[in-house]
Residue, then its C-alpha position, 0 to 999 in steps of 0.5 A: x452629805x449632799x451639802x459637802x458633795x455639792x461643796x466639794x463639787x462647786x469647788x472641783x468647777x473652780x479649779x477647772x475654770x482656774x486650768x481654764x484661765x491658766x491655759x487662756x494666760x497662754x495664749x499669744x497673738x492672735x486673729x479670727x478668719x479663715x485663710x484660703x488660696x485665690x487665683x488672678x486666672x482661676x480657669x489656668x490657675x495662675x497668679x496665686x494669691x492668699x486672702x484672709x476673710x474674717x468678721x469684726x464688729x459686725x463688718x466682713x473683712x477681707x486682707x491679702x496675705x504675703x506668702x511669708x507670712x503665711x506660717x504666723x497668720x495661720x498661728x495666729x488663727x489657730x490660736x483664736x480657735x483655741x481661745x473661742x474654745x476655751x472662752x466656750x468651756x469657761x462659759x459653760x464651767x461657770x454657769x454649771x457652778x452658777x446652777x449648783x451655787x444657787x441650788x445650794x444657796x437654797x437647800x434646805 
């Protein structure tokens, strides 16, 4: 009994890890960062401008944004997130399918 359980377990990660991938596959442009609103005249708050400050490779990066393109950079954005979210649940499907193969693996 504990083997078809373990068995229709490991099978019940593998389709989640597939929805997983399935979702991944659908994931358009996308870019770290976060973007925030500056000023040339911070006290008056005059000259506004947006900067887009992300890490790459190890190297902090920083871009200037144009305010028409502002609506796509903050898609692109959200999109990583939703990517590092899923990349994190496949991460943990997969060593939680891992453990159960192994313990499986050496039942007795």
């Amino acid at each position: 009994m504990t083997i078809t359980m373990t068995k229709t377990t490991l099978r019940q990660l593998e389709n989640r890890i597939e929805r997983v991938k399935a979702k991944l596959s659908k994931i358009g442009p996308m870019r770290p960062g976060s973007l925030t609103q500056q000023y040339k005249n911070p006290k008056e708050q005059t000259g506004a401008y947006y900067q887009l400050s992300y890490t790459l490779d190890m190297r902090s990066r920083t871009e200037y944004i144009q305010k028409d393109c502002l609506g796509e950079v903050r898609r692109q954005i959200n999109q990583y997130r939703r990517y590092k979210q899923l990349n994190a649940e496949w991460i943990s499907l997969s060593i939680e399918h891992s453990k159960l193969w192994m313990k499986h693996k050496h039942a007795p």
